[in-house]
Steps between C-alpha positions, in 0.01 A plus 500: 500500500379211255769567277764472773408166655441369099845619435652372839299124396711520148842550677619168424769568252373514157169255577148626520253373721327297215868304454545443912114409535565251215866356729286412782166416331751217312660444829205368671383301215820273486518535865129307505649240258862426723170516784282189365827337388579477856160418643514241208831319533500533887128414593523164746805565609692809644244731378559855682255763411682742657814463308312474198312770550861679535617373175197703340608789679859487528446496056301854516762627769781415209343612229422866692873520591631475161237692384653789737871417441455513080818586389589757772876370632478689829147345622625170399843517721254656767243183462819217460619674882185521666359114427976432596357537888227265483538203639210250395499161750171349365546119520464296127321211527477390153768508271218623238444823704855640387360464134196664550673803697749587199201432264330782699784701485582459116147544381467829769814652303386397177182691553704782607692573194160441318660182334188303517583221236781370698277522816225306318704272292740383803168480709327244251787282478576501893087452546499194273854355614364516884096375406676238304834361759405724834240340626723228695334442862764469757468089588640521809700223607501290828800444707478142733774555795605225681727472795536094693694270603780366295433149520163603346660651180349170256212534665362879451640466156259198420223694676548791298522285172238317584261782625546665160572303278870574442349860334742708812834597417749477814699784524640529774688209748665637805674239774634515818574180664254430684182692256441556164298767322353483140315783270269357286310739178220451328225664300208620736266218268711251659489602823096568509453174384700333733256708787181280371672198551410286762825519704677871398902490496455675865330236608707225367864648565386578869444126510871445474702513828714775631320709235606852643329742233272539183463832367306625145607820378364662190781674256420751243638713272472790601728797552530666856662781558 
């Protein structure tokens, strides 16, 4: 009976338990570093610990499906049609996420041809590139939307210069005869200290006549799906 279930373990082409042991043992070690990469880079801002949790699983999952498929043709055609019907829908919200998942993938195949000096190798230099340029925090910028008369147009636009300095971009200018509406960006710095002033650009625009709307809106960039 022992013999059976030891041989049935070592039916994995021409590996023995010591090699596929060693695939996944590897697996989860690079799968911890792509892990406190991400916690790393991504701490502050969109940090999900449930996606990167994933990545550190979705790296062992890889690395135990090539370790299955080896070189056998059949299983791989078999594996190639079964993942064809999946449909995966999970929204990106950083751009960086897409680099972590094919990390996860490549290191999980590395590991499961047992080429662990590409896995470690390509790891290092993706760590260090990321510690080094990934840790951007997303400064999200404000939007100022404003909709008034169009006899006002001078006006807002001094109120808006003057309330910040001339630091907001206008964007936007849309005019019908009789209103006028202007998009105004700036960093969220700006804005915030433009709120501890004694009269905030809400305050002061509403003090122009015929004022029909202000509205703040903050724009990221993220990626919805």
């Amino acid at each position: 009976m022992k013999q059976t279930i030891y041989s049935m373990l070592e039916q994995s082409g021409t590996l023995t338990t010591e090699e596929v042991v060693l695939h996944i043992l590897v697996s989860v070690v690079l799968g911890g570093c792509i892990y406190l990469s991400y916690y790393i880079t991504h701490m502050g801002t969109v940090y999900s610990r449930k996606f990167n949790i994933s990545l550190l699983t979705l790296t062992v999952l890889t690395a135990t499906v090539m370790t299955v498929i080896g070189n056998n043709i059949a299983l791989s055609l078999g594996m190639v049609g079964a993942l064809s019907i999946v449909r995966f829908r999970t929204a990106i919200k950083d751009s960086r996420d897409t680099t972590y998942i094919f990390w996860t993938i490549i290191v999980g195949i590395c590991c499961g041809v047992g080429d662990y000096t590409v896995a470690v190798v390509g790891s290092s230099a993706v760590f260090l590139v990321l510690l080094v340029l990934g840790q951007v925090k997303n400064d999200n910028r404000m939007l100022l939307v404003i909709r008034g008369h169009r006899s006002e147009e001078q006006r807002i636009e001094a109120v808006v210069f003057q309330g910040f300095g001339g630091r907001a971009s206008q964007r936007v200018k849309n005019t019908t005869q009789e209103s006028v509406e202007l998009i105004y960006e700036m960093a969220r710095k700006v804005y915030l200290e433009n709120q501890k002033q004694e009269k905030t650009i809400t305050e002061a625009l509403y003090e122009i006549e015929r004022m029909e709307y202000v509205n703040i809106v903050t724009q990221n960039d993220e990626i919805s799906g």
